[in-house]
N, C-alpha and C positions, 0 to 999 in steps of 0.2 A: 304486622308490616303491610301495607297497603300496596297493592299491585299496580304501582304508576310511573312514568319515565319522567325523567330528571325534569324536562322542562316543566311536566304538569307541577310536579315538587314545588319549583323554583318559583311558580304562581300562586299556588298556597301559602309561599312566602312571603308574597306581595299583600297579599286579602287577610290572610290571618297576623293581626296588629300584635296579639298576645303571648305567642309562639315563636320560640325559632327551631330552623330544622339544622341537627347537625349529622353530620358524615363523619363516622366515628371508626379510628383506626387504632394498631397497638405498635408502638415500637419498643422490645422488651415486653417488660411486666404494668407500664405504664399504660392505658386510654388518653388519647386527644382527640380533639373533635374540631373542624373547621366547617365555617356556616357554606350551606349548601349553595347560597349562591356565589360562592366563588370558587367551587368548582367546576370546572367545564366536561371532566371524563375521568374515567380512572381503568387505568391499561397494564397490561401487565408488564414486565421491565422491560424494554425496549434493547435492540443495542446502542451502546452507548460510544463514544467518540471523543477519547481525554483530547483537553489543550492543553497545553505546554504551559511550566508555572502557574499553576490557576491553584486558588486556596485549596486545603484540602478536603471542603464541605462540598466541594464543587465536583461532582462525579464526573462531568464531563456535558457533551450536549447530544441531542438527539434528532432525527429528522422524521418526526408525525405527520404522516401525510400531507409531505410539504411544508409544514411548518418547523424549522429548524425553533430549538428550545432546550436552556439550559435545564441542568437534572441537578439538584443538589440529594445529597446522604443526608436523609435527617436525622440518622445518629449521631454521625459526626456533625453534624449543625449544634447539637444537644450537647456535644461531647458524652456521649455516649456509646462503650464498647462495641467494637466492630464485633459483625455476621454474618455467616455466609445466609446469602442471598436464598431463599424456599421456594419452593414451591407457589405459596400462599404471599408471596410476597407484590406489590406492586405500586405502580405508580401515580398519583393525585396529580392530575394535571389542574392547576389553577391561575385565573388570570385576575390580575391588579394592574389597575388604572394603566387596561387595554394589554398588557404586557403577560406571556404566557411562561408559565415554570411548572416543573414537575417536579414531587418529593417522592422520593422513594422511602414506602414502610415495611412494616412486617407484615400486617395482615389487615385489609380491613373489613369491620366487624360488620357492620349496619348505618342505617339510616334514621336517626332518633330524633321525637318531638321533644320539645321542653319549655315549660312557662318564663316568660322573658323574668320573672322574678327569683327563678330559681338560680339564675348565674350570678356567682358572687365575684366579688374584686378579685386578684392573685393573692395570694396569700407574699410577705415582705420576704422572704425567702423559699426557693423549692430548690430536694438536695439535686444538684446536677445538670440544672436546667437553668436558665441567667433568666431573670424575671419577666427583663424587656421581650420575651419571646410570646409570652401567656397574656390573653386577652382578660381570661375569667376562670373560673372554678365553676362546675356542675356536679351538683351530686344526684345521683338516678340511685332508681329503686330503692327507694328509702334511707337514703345515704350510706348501702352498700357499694355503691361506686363513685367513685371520684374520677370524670373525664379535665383535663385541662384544655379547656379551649385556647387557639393559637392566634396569635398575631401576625398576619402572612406578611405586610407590611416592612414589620422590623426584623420577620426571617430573610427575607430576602434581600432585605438592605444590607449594603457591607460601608464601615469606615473608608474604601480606598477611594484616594481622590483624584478622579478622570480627567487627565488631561483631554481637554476638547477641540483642541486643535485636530479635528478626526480629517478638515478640507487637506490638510498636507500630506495625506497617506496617499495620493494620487498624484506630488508633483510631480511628475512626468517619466518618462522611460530612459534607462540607462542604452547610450548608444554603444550598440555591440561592437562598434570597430574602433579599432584604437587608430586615432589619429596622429599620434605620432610613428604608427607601424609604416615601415618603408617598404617590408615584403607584402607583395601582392600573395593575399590568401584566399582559399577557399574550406568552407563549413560544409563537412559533411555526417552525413549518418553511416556510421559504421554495424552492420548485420553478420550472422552467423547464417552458413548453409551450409550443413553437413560439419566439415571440420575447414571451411574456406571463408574465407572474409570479405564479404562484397561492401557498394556504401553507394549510396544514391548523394546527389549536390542537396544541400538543405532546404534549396529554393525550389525544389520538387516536391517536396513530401507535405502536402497539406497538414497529414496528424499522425498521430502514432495511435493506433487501438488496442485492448484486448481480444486476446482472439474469443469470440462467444459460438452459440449452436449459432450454424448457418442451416437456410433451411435450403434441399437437396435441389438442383433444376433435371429434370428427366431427360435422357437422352442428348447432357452437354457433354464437347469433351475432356478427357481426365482432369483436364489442368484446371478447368472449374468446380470451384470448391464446392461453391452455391450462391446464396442472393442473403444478405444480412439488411434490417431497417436502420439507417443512421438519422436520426431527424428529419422521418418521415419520406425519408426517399431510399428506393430499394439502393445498395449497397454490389455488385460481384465482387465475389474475394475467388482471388486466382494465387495454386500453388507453388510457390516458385522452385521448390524442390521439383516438381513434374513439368517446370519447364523448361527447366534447367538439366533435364533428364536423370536426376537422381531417384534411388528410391524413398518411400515414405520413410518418415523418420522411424515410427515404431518399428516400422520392419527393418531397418538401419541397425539400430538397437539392436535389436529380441539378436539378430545375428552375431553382433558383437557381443552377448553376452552368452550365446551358443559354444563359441570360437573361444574364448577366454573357459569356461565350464568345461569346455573339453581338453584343456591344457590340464586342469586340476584335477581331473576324471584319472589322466593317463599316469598321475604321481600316485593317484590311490590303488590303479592298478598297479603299479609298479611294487608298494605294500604290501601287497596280498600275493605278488610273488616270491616275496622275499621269506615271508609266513610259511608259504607252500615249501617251498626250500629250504627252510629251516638255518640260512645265510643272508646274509649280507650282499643278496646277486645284484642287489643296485644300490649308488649311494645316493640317497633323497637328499634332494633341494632343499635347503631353511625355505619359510614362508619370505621372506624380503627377496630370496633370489629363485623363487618363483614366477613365473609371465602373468598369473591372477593376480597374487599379491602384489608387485610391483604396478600392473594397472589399477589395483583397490587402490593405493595408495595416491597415484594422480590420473585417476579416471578421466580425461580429458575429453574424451568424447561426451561426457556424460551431463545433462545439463546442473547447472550450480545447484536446485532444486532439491534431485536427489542425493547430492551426497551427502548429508546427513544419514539419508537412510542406508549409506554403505557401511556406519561404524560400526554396526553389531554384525554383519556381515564379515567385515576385516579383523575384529575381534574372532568371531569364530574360525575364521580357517587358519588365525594365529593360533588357533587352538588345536586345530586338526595337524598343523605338522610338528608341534609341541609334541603332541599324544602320539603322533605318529614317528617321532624320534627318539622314545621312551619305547615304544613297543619295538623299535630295531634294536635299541642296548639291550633288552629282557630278554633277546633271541641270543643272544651269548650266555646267557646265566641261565635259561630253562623256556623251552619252546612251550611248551603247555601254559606258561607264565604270563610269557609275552602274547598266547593266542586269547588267554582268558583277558589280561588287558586291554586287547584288541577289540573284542566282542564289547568290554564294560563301556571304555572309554571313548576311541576312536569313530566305532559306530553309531554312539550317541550323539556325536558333534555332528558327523557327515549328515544324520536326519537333521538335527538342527540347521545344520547349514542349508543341507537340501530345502528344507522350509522357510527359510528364509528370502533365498536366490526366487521363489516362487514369488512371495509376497513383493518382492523389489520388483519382478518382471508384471506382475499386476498392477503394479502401479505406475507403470512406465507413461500409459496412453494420459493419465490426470495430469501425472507430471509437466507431462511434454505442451499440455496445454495452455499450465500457469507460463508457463516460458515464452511460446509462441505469441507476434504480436502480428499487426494488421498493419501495414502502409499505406496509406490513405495520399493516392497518389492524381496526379491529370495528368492527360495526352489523350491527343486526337480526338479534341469536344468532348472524351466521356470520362468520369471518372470512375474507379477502380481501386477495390483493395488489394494489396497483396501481400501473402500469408510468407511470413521466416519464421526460422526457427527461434531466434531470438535478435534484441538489438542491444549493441555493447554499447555505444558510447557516440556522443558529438563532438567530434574534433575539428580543429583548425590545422590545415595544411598549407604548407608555402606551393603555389600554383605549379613554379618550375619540378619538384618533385616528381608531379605527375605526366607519365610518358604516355604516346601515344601508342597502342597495342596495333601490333603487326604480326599476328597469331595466322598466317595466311592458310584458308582451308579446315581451321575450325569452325565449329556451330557457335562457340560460346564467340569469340571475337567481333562477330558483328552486334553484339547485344552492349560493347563496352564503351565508354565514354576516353577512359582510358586506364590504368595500373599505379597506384601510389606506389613506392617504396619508403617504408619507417624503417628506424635502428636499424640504421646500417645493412638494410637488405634484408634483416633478418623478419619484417613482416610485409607481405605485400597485402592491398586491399585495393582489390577490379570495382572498378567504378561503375557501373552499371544506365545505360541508355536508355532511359523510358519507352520513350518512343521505338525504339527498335525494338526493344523487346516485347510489347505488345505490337504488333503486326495492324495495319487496316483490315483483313480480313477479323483479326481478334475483336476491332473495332465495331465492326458490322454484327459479331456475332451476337457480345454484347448488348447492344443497342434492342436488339432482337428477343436478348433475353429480358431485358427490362420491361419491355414492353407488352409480352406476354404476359408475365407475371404482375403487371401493376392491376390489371383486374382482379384477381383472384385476389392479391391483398387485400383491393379499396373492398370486396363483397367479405374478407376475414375481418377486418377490421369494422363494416359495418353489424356484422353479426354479435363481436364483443362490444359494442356499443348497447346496440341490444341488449345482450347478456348481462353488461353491470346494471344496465337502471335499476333489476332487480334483485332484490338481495332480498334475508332472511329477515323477516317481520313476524317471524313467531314470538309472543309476547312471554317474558320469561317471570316468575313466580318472587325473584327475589330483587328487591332493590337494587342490591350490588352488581347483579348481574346486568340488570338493567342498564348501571350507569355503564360497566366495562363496553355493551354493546354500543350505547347511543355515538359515539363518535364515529366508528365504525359506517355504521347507517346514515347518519347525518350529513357526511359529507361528501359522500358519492357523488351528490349533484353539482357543488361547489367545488369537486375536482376536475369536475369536468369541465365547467367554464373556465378552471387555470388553463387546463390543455389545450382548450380551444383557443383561449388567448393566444397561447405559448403559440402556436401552430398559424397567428393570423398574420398577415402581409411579410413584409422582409425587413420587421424593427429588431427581429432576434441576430440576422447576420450583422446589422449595426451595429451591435450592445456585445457581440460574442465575448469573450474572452479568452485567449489559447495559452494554456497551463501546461509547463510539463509538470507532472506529477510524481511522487516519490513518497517510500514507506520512510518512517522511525519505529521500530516496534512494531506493534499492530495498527498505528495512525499515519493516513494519508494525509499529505500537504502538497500545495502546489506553488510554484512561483511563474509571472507574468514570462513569455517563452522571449520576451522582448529582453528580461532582466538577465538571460541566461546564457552565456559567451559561450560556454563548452562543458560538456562531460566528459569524465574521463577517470578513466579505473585508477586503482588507489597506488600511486606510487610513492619513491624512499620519502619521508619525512622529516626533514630534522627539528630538534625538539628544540624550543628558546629560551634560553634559561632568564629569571624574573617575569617568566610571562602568566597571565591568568590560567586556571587550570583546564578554561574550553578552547584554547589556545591548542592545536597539537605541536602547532610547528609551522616550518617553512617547508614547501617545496620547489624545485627547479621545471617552470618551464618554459622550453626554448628559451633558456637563458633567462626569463624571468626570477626572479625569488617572488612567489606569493604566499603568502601566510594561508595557513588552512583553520577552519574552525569544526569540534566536533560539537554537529547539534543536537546530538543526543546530553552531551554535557551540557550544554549551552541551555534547553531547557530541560534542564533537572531531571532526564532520564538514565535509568540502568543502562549499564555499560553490554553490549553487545558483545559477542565475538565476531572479526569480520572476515569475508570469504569473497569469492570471483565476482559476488553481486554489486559487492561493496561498491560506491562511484565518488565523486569528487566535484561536485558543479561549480565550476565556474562563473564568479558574478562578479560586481563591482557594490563596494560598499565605502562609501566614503571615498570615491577617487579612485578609488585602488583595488586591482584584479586579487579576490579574496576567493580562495575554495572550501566548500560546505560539503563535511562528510555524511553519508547519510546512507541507509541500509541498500536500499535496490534504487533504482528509477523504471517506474514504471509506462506511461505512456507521454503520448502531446495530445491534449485532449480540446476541447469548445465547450466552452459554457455560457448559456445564454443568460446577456445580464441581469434578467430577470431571474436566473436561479441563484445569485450569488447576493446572500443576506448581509448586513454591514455588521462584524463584532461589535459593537456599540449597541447596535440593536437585539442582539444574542443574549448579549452578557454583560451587558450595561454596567459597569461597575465593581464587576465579580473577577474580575483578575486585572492586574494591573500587566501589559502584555500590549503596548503598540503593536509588535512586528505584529500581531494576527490583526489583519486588518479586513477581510472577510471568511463567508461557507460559502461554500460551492457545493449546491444541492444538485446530486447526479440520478436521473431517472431512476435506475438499476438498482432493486433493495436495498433502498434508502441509503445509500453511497454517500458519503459527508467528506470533502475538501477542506483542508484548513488552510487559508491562503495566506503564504507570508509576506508582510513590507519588508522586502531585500534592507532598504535603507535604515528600517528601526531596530534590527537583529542586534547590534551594538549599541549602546549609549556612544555621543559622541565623543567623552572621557576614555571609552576602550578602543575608540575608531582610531585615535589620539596617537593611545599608546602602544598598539600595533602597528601602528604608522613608523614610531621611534625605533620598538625592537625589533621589523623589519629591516630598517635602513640602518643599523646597526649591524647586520648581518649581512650586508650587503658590500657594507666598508672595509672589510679584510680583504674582502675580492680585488676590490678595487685596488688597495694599497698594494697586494701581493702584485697586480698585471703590473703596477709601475715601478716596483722592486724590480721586475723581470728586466724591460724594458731599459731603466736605467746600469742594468749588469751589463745587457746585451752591447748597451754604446760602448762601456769601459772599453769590454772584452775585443768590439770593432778595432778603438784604438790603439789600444796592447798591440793585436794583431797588423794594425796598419805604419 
């Protein structure tokens, strides 16, 4: 094997008339081989990013240093038994007529010459392999091996036929207010602080963030977090727990899980004097009418995150008053019985537990992370993030609701806009003042902080400037490795002219796009924040009978009936279990206020239209799937958005007929309030 990078390869290609060079891989027990110049790299599996309905040759797609790029299984391309993924395993990134795809193989082997004479036709049938796939036959070292050369062409071609009408996945933006609405409303964002419900007007909050590392400012006070880079411009994030005078949340926490631990502490001493006394001196609590166990059970302070990791938890201290109600019956039939059961059983669960309660409180600070988001807010010329603990939900309020707050001689009161009352009083949510609540003196400080700090950036960021031009140019021994590295190396310099693009005049705030974003499974999607009338947590459902099975039902709001749709059904995903994350978006699809279940929602994000690639250009033909109608490539370890067209999520056959068994559902109402109505006259007349 010759010690030379792909490109020099790919020239010997060109000069050598009699030779061709192939890049030789195994999937199973089989060799293929595809001509070297149409490979551009070979990486090893990247992470991958499924779409919704897409064949199932179609792993998913990837985002290579900026270049978003579908990923086919060339097993299952082959129809060939699935594998788990090796070590040794990786992916061929090759491009045809200018268009970039990656096959995932087993292993590959080497980089092999061969006389253009030696590759024969396909043989008229290979077992397991459709012919049209195979370019040629090679046999090497003496016709102890038989490599099949591939047809990249007819791998990647698929039968499905694209409709091209791609100009229509942009007619226009659905208007958020309903024109026939006669209550004057207001949109707001509904937030968690501590165990209280605050909400900022919707027309303040520029975006919603994740919260990331900020880096520290020296000698600010508490309530600044630190300084974060948003699109090149320093970021403060200020805490609203410390300005709001509460404590930090970990230490909120770690306390309540203190306070609760010590409740269960005092039932176990109470055990062991029951032991010592050889009676029954106390009668133990079952675990349900326990103050832990009945917190384990609706942990409410606790963010929706962990409680998953509460269920081996609540299993075992179901187990400790189990074992420990067994050891108080043993104490009537023989104390030595009930202490040796004591010792085997009881005390083995309390370490487990005790080990447990450990592991849960260490994982509190990661927790609390995923949870926490950034409000991306303006007042007073500066903008400003501010850190909650979490955000529930975008709701619609009717304006009268909300009172104005006469808290006379509180701290918090002058910070409020004013006090929503929901359900009948039983939830209130404080509106919150921007402006008030950051101070002009907070203004000034700010301003101060930025400005100190933009030097030391603009000299950190000249330094990794610096830092990438260079990279590792030690030449390596073996071909393969060669190819893995060159992408790597190669485009250092071409990333940086993206960024510098990305970063020149103000054509990115033109082109932005503002997404809220939300999981299905492990995959992010986003819809236009223009398509998005409301969130809102997962309420009663009723089911419709004859309706499709991604259909859940209808729900009631304010008196609306809207049909809900689960889009995990919808595209052909596993069914979830659903928990406090769960949410409900409100859109319009076809006319009509339609809500879309979906696992969490995660932020309101910007992306600049330059990072969002058209699915036609992805995946040209490789799924049939309007609603994906872009990717949204996100700086941050290759972060990949799937964008949906609100308006192609249903054929208009099903927009139709959800239309029908809506309004069918809606017609009992009706007839019932006029049953009513015409009783009530009778009953007048009777009376009169």
């Amino acid at each position: 094997m010759e010690n030379n990078t792909l490109q020099a390869n790919k020239e010997n290609v060109s000069t050598g008339t009699d030779e061709k060079q192939l890049v030789v891989f195994k999937l199973k027990n089989e060799e293929f081989g595809i001509h070297i110049e149409s490979v551009r790299e070979i990486v090893r599996v990247p992470e991958i990013t499924q779409l919704p309905r897409a064949p199932e040759f179609l792993w998913g797609i990837s985002n290579l240093r900026g270049d978003i790029m579908p990923i086919i299984d060339t097993r299952k391309r082959f129809s060939m038994p699935e594998t788990q993924i090796s070590e040794r395993a990786r992916v061929l990134v090759v491009d045809i007529d200018r268009v970039s795809c990656g096959l995932v193989v087993d292993e590959v082997n080497e980089v092999i010459r061969v006389p253009k004479n030696a590759i024969d036709n396909p043989p008229a049938a290979v077992k397991g392999i459709d012919k049209h796939f195979l370019e040629g036959i090679v046999k090497a070292d003496g016709g102890k091996r038989v490599i099949m050369t591939l047809n990249l062409e007819e791998i990647l071609c698929t039968n499905a036929d694209k409709n091209t009408s791609g100009s229509m996945r942009y007619a226009g933006n659905v208007n958020t207010e309903d024109t026939t609405e006669t209550i004057e409303e207001e949109q707001i964002i509904s937030l968690k602080i501590s165990n209280e419900e605050y909400g900022f007007f919707i027309s303040q909050v520029r975006e919603i963030r994740r919260f990331t590392d900020v880096t520290e400012v020296p000698n600010a006070p508490s309530y600044v977090k630190g300084l974060i880079t948003v699109r090149n411009n320093l970021l403060p994030i200020l805490d609203m727990r410390s300005m709001l005078g509460k404590k930090a949340w970990v230490e909120e926490l770690s306390e309540l899980f203190k306070t609760k631990i010590e409740r269960c502490a005092l039932w176990e001493k109470n055990l062991e004097h029951c032991l010592e006394a050889g009676s029954h001196v106390f009668d133990l609590e079952s675990s349900e009418e326990c103050e832990f166990g009945k917190w384990l059970n609706s942990p409410d302070a606790l963010p929706g995150i962990m409680h998953d990791a509460l269920k081996d938890l609540r299993s075992l201290h179901d187990e400790l008053h189990k074992t420990g109600r067994t050891t108080l019956n043993l104490i009537n039939v023989s104390l030595n019985e009930a202490r040796r059961y004591y010792k085997a059983h009881v005390e083995k669960v309390k370490s487990a537990l005790g080990s447990s309660l450990k592991n849960i409180i260490s994982l509190i600070e990661d927790s609390l992370r995923e949870e926490q988001r950034i409000l991306v807010i303006e007042t007073g010329g500066i903008t400003a993030g501010l850190l909650v603990d979490s955000v529930n939900e975008v709701i619609r309020i009717p304006k009268k609701i909300i009172e104005k707050v006469s808290m006379v001689g509180t701290s918090t009161s002058k910070d409020l806009r004013g006090m929503a009352k929901l359900d009948n009083g039983q939830r209130l949510i404080m509106i919150l003042d921007e402006s008030s609540l950051i101070s002009a003196e907070d203004v000034k400080l700010i301003e101060e902080l930025e400005k100190s700090s933009a030097e030391c950036s603009g000299n950190a960021k000249d330094t990794k400037k610096s830092s990438d031009k260079g990279g590792d140019k030690n030449k390596l021994n073996e071909d393969i490795e060669l190819l893995e590295k060159l992408g790597a190396e190669g485009s250092s310099g071409s990333d940086t002219c993206k960024e510098e693009a990305t970063n020149t005049g103000n054509e990115t705030e033109k082109s932005e796009e503002q997404l809220v974003t939300f999981n299905l499974d492990n995959e992010e999607f986003g819809l236009r924040i223009t398509d998005v009338q409301e969130i809102n947590r997962l309420a009663q459902i009723t089911q419709l009978p004859k309706s499709p099975p991604f259909v859940e039902g209808v729900t009631n709001l304010r008196g609306d009936v809207v049909p809900v749709i689960d889009l995990r059904k919808r595209f052909n995903m596993p069914p979830a279990e659903r928990d406090d994350r769960t949410r409900i978006i409100i859109t319009d699809i076809g006319g009509r206020k339609t809500g879309l279940i979906v696992d969490k929602v995660n932020e309101v994000m910007r992306i600049p239209g330059q990072n969002i690639e058209s699915a036609d250009k992805v995946v040209a033909g490789m799924i049939d799937a309007d609603f994906v109608e872009g990717i949204g490539k996100v700086n941050d370890r290759g972060r990949m958005i799937i964008m949906l067209n609100t308006e192609k999520i249903l054929t208009q056959k099903e927009v139709n007929l959800l239309g029908k068994l809506t309004d069918e559902k809606e017609k009992p109402k009706a007839k019932k309030g006029k049953k009513s109505s015409s009783s009530k006259k009778k009953k007048q007349k009777k009376n009169g």
